[in-house]
PAZAPA-4460 file (N, C-alpha, C; in steps of 0.05 Angstrom, whole numbers, plus 32768, in hexadecimal, padded with zeros to 4 digits):
% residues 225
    n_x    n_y    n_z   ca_x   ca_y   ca_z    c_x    c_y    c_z   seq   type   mol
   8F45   8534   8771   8F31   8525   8761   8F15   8531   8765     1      X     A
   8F07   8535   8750   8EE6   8544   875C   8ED5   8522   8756     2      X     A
   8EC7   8530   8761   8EB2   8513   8766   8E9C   8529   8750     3      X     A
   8E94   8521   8737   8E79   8524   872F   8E70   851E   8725     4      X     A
   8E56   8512   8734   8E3E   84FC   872F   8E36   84F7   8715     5      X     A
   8E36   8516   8707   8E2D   8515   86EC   8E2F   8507   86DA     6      X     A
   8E4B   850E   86D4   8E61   8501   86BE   8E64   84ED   86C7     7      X     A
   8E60   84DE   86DE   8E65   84C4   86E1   8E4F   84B9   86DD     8      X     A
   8E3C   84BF   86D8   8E21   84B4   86D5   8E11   84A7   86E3     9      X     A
   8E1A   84BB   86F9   8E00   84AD   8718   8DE2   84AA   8712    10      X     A
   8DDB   8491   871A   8DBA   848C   8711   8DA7   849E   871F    11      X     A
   8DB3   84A7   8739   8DA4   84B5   8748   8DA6   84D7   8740    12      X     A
   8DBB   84DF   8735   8DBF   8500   872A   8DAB   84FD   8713    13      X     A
   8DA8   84EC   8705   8D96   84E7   86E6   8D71   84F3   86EA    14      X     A
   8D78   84E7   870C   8D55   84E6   8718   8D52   84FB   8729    15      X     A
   8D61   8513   871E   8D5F   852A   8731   8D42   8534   8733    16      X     A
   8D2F   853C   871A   8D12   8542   8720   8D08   8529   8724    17      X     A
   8D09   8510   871B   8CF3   84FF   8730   8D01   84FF   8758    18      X     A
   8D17   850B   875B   8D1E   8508   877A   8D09   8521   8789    19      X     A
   8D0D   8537   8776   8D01   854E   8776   8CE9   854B   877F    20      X     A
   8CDB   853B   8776   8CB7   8536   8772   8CBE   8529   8784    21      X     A
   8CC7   8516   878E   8CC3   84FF   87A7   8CCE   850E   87BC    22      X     A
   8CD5   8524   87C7   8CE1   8538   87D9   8CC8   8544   87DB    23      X     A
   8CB2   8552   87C7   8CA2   855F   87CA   8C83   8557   87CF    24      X     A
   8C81   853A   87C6   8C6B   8522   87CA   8C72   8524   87EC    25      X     A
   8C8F   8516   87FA   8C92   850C   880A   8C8A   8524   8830    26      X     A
   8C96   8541   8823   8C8D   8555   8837   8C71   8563   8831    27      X     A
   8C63   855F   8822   8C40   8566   8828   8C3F   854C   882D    28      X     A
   8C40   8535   882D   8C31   8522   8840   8C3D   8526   885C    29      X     A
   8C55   8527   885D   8C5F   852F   887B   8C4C   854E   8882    30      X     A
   8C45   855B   887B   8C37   856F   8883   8C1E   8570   8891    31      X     A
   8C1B   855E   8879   8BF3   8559   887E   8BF5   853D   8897    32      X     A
   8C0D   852B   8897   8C06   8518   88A7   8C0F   8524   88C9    33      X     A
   8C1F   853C   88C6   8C29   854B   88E8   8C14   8557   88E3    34      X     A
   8C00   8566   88D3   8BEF   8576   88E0   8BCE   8566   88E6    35      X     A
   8BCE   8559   88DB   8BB7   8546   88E6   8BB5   853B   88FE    36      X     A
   8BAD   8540   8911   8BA9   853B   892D   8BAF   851E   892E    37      X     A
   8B9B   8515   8922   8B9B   84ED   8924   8BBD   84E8   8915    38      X     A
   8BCC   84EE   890A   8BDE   84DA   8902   8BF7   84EC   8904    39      X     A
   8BF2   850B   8916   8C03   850D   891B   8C1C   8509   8935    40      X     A
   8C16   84F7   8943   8C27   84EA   8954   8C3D   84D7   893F    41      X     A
   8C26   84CB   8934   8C30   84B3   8920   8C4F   84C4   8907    42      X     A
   8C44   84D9   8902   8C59   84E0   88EE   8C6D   84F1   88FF    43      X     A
   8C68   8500   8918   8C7E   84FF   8925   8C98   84E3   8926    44      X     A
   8C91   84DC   8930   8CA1   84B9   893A   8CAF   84BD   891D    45      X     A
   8CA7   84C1   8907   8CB2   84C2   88EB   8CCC   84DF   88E4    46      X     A
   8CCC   84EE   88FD   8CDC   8500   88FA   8D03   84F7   88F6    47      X     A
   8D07   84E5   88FD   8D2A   84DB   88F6   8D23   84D2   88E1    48      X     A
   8D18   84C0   88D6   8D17   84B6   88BE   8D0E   84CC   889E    49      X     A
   8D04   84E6   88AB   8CFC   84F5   8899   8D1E   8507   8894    50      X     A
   8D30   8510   88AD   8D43   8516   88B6   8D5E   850E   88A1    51      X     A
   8D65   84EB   88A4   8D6F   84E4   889D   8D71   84DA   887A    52      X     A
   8D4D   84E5   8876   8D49   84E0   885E   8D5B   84F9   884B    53      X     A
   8D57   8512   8857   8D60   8524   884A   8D7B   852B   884A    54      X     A
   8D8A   8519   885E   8DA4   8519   8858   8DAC   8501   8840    55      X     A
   8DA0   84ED   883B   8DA4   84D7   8827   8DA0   84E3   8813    56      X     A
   8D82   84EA   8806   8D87   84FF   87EF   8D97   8508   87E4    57      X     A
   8DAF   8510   87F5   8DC1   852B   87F3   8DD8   851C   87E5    58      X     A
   8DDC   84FF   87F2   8DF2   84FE   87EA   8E01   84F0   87C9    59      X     A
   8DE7   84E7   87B8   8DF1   84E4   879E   8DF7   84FD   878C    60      X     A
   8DED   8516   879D   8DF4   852A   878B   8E14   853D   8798    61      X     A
   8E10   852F   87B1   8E2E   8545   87B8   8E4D   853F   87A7    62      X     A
   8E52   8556   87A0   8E68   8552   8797   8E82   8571   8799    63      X     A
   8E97   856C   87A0   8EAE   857D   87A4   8EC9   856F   879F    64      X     A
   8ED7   8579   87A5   8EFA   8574   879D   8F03   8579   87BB    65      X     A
   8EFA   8572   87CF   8F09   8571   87E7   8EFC   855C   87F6    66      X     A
   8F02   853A   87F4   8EEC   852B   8805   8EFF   8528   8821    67      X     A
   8F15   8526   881D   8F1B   852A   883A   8F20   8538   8845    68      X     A
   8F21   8550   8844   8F11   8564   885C   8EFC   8561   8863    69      X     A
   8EE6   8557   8850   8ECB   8556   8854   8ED1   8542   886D    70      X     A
   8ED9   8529   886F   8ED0   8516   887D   8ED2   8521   8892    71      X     A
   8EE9   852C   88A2   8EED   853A   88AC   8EDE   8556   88C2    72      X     A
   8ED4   8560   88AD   8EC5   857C   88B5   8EAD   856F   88B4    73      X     A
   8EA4   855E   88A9   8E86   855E   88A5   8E7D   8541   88BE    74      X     A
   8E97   8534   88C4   8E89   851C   88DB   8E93   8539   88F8    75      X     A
   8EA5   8544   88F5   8EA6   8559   890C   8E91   8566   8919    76      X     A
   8E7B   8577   88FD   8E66   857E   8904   8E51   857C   8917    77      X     A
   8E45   8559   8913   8E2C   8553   8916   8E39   854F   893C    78      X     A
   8E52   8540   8939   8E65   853C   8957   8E5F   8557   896A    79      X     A
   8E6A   8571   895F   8E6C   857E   8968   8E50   8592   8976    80      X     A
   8E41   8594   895C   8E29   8598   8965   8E18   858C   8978    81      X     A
   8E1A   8577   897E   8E13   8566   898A   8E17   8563   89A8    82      X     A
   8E3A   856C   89AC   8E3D   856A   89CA   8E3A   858E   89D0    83      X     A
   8E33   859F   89B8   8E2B   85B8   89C7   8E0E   85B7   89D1    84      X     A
   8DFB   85AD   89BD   8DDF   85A8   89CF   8DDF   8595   89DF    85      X     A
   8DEC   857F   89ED   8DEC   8578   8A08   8DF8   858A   8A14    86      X     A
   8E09   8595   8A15   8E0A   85AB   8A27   8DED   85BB   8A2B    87      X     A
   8DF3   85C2   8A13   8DD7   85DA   8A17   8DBE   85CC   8A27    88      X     A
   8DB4   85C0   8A1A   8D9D   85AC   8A29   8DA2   859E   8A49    89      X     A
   8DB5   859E   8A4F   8DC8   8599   8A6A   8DC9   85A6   8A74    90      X     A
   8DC9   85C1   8A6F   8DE3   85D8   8A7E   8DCB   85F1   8A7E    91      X     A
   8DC3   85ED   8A67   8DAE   860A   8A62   8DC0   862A   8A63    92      X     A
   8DD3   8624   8A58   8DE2   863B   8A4D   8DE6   8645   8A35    93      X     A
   8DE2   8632   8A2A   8DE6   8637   8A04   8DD0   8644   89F1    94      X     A
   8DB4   8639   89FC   8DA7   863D   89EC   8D90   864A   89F7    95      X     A
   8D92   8640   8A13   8D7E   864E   8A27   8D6F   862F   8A37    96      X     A
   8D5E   8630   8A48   8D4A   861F   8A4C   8D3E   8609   8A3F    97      X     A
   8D42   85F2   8A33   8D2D   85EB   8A23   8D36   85CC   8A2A    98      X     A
   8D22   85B9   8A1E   8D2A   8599   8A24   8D20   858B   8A06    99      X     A
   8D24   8577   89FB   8D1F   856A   89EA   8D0D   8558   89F0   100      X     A
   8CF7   8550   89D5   8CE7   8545   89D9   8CED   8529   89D6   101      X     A
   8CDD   8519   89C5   8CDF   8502   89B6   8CEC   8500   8998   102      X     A
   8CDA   8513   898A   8CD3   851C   896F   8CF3   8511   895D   103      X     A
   8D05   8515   8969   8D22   850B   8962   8D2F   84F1   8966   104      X     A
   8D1E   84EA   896D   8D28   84CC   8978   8D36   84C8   898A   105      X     A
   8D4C   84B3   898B   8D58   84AB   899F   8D6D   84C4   89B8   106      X     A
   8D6D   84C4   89C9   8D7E   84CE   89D7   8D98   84CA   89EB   107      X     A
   8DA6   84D7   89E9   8DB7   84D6   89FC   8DC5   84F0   8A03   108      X     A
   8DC6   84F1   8A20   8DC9   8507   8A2B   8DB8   8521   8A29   109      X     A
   8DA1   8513   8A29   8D85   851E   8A2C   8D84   852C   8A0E   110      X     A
   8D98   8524   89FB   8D99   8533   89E0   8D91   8523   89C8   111      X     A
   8D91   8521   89BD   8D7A   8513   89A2   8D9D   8512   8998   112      X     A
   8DA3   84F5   8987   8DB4   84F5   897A   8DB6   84F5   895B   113      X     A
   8D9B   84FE   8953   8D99   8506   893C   8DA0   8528   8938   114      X     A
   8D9C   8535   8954   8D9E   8552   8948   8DC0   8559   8941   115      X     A
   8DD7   8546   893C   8DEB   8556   8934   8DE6   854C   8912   116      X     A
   8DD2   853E   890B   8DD4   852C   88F2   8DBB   8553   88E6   117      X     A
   8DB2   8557   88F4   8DA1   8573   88EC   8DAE   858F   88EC   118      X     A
   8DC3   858E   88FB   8DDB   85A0   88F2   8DE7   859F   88E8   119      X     A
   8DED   8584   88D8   8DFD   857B   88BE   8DF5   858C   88A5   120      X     A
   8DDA   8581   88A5   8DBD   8582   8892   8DC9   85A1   888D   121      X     A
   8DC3   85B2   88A0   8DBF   85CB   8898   8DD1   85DA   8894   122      X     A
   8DEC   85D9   88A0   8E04   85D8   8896   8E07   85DD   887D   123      X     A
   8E09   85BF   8877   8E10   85B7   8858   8DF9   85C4   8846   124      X     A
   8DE6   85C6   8843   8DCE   85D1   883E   8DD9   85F6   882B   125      X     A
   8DDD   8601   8850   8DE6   861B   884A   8DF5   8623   883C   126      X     A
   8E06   8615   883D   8E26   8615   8837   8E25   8615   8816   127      X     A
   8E1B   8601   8809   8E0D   85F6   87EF   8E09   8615   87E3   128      X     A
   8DE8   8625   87ED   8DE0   8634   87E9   8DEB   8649   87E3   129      X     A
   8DFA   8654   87EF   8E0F   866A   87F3   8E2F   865F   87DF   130      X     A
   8E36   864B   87E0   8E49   8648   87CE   8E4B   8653   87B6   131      X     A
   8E26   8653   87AF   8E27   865C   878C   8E26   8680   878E   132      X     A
   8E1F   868D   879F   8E16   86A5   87A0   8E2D   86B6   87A2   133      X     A
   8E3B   86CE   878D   8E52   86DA   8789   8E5C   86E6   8799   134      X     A
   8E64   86E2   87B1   8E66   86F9   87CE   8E84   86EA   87E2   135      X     A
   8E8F   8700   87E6   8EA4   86F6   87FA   8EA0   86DE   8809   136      X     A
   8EB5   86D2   8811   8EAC   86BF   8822   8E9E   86C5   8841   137      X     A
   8EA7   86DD   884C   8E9D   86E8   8864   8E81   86E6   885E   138      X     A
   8E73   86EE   8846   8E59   86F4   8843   8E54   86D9   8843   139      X     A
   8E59   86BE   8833   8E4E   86A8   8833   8E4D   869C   884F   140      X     A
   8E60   86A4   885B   8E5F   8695   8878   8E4E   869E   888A   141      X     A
   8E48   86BE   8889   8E2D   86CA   8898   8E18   86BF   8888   142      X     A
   8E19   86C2   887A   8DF7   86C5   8867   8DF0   86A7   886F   143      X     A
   8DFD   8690   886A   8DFA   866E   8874   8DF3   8674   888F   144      X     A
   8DFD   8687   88A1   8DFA   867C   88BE   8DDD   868B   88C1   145      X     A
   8DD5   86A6   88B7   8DBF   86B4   88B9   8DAA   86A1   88B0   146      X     A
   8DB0   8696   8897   8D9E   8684   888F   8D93   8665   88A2   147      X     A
   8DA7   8666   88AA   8DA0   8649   88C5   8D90   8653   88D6   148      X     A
   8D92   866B   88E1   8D85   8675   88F1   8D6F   867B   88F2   149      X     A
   8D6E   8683   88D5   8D4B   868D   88CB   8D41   8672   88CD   150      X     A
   8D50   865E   88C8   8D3F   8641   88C7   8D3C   8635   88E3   151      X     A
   8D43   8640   88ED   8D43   8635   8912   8D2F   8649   891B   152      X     A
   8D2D   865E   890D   8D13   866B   891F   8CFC   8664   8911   153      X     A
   8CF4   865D   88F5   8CDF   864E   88EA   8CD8   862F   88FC   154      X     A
   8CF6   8625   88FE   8CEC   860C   890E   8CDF   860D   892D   155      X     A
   8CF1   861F   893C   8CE9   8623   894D   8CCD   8626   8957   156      X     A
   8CBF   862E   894A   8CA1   863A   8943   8C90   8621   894A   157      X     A
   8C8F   85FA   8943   8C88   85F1   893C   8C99   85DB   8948   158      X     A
   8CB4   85DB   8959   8CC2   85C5   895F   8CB1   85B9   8979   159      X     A
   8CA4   85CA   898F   8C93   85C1   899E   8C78   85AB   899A   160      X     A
   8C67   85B9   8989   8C56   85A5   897A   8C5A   8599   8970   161      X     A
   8C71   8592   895D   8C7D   8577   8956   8C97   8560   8965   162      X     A
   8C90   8565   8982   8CA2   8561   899C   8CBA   8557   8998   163      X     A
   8CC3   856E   898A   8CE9   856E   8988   8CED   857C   8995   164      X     A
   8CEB   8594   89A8   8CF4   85A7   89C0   8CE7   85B6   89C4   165      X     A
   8CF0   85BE   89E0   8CDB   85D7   89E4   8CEC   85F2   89F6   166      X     A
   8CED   85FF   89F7   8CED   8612   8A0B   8CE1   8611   8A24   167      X     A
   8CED   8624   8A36   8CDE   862C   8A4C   8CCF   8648   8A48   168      X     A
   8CB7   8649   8A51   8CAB   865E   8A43   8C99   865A   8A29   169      X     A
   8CA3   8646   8A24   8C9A   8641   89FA   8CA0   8653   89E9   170      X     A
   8CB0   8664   89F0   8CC7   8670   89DA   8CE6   866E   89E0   171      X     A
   8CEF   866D   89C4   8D0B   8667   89BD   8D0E   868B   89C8   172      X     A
   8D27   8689   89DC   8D35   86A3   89DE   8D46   86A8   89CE   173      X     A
   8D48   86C8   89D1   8D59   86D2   89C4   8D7D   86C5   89C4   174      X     A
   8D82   86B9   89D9   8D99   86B6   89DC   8D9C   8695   89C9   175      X     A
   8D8B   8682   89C3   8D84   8660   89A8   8D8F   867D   8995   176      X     A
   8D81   868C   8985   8D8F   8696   8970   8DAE   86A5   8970   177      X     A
   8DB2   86B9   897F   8DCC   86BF   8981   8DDE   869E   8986   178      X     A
   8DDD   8688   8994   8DE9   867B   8995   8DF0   8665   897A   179      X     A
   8DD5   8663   896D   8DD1   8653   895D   8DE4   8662   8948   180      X     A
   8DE3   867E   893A   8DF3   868D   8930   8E14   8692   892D   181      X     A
   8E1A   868D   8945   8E35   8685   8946   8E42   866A   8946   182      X     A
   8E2B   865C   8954   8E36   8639   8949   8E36   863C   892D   183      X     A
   8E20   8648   8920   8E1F   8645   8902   8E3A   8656   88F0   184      X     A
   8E3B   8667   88FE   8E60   8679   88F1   8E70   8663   88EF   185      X     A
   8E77   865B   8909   8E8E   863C   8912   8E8B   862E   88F8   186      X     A
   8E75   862B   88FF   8E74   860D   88E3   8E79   8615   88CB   187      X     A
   8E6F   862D   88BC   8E77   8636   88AB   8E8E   8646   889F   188      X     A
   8E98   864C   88B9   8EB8   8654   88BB   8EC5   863E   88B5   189      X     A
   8EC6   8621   88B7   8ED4   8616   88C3   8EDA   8609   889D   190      X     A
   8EBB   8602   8890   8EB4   8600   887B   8EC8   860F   886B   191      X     A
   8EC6   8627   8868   8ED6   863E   885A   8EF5   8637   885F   192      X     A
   8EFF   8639   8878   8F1B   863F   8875   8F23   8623   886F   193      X     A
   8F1F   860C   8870   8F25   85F6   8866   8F24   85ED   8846   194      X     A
   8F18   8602   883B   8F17   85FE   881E   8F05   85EF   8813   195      X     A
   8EEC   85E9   8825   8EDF   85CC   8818   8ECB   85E4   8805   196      X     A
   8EBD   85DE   87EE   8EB2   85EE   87DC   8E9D   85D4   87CF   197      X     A
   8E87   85D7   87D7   8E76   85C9   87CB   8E5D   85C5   87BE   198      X     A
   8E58   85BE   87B1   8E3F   85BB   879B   8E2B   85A1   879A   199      X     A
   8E1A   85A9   879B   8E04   8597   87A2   8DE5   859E   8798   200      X     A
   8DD6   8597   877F   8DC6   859E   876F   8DAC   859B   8786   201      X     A
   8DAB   858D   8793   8D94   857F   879E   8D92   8591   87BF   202      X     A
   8DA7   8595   87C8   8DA7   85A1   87E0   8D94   85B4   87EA   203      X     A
   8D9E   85D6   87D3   8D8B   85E6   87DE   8D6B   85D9   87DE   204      X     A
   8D64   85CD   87CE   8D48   85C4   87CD   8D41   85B7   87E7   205      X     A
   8D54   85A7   87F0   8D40   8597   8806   8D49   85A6   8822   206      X     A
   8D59   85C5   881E   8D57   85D3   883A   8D32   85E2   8831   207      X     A
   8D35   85ED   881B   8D1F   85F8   8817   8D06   85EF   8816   208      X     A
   8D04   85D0   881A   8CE8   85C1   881D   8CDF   85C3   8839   209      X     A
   8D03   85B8   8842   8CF8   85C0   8864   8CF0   85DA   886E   210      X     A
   8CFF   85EC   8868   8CF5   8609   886F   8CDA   8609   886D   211      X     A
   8CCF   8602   8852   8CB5   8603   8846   8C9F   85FE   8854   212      X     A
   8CA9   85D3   8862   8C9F   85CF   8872   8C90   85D8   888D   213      X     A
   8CA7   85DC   8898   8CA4   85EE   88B0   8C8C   8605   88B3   214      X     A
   8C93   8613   889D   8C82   862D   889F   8C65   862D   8898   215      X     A
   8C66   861B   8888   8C44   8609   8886   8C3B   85FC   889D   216      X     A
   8C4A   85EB   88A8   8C3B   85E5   88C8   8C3E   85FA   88D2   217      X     A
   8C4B   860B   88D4   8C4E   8622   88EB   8C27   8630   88EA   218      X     A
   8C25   8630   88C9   8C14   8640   88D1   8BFA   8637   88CD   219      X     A
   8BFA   861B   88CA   8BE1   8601   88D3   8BDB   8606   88F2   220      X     A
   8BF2   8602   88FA   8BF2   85FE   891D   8BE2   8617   8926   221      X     A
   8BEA   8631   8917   8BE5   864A   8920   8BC4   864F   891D   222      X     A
   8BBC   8645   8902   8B9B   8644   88FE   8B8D   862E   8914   223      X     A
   8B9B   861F   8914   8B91   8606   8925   8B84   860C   8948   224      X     A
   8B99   8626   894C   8B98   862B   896C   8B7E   863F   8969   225      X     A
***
């Protein structure tokens, strides 16, 4: 059975450019309100709710012909990611040195339990992006994981000042990306050989707002110092 929104006449697929505009209203105010000294504590605290926003978005437009694998692979994910950064953040083997701030909200096991709901995000995100692009699957599954990575070193840049983690040192080592890189293969391996194949109009856009995001504070913070 394919699920699509279209033809079925989802009210929310109809409002793809007004979602569009409210995605792009919603991160320049998130911009201007983290880079403003006075209210940026305040729009931190707003970081899960900005999180979870961009996975809701996502989902009147997802659509494929495999939902149960999805349930499957995609509640695995956020699980799995999840008990690798308590380790990591525990153990300080995975990723290197570093501790979590607030900026994520709640914790347990000194780990934010929103960050497997942010490996979801980007996952599915990647995955989206690369689906449409004409290239072996080997290439979709690197190019997705390269691509996470490039977005983990943009974040990286900027996760301190917005107290979601930090390093020791205040840089992400070399060994957060090689690791992050092969968690990101896993996941996208795992994506591929299972057959799930999916489409989602709205996706690439709201990895690319965040990217966007990021690199605009990155380089606020950077004039700022």
């Amino acid at each position: 059975m394919k699920f699509d929104f279209k033809n079925t006449g989802n009210y929310f697929y109809g409002k793809e450019k007004e979602i569009r505009f409210f995605l792009i209203v919603f991160f320049i105010v998130g911009i201007l309100g983290v880079a403003l000294p006075l209210s940026r504590n305040l729009f931190i605290t707003l970081i899960p709710l900005a999180l979870l926003l961009s996975i809701i978005v996502l989902i009147p437009f997802h659509q494929s012909e495999t939902r149960r694998k999805e349930v499957l692979v995609f509640l695995s994910i956020p699980l799995v990611s999840f008990l690798i950064e308590a380790v990591g953040v525990n153990y300080d083997f995975v990723f290197g040195i570093y501790d979590y701030g607030n900026g994520l909200g709640t914790k347990i096991l000194n780990t934010p339990l929103l960050i497997g709901v942010n490996w979801l995000l980007l996952v599915y995100c990647t995955a989206v992006i690369f689906e449409k692009i004409p290239i072996s699957s080997i290439w979709k599954i690197t190019g997705a994981a390269l691509l996470m990575v490039l977005y983990d070193y943009v974040m990286e840049q900027v996760a301190p000042w917005m107290d979601m983690w930090s390093f020791e040192g205040g840089f992400a080592p070399l060994k957060n990306y090689i690791s992050w890189f092969i968690l990101a293969l896993f996941f996208h391996s795992i994506i591929r050989i299972t057959g799930i194949r999916i489409t989602n109009r709205i996706a690439p856009f709201v990895f690319y707002c965040q990217l966007v995001f990021f690199i605009i504070l990155f380089i606020i913070f950077i004039i700022a110092e």
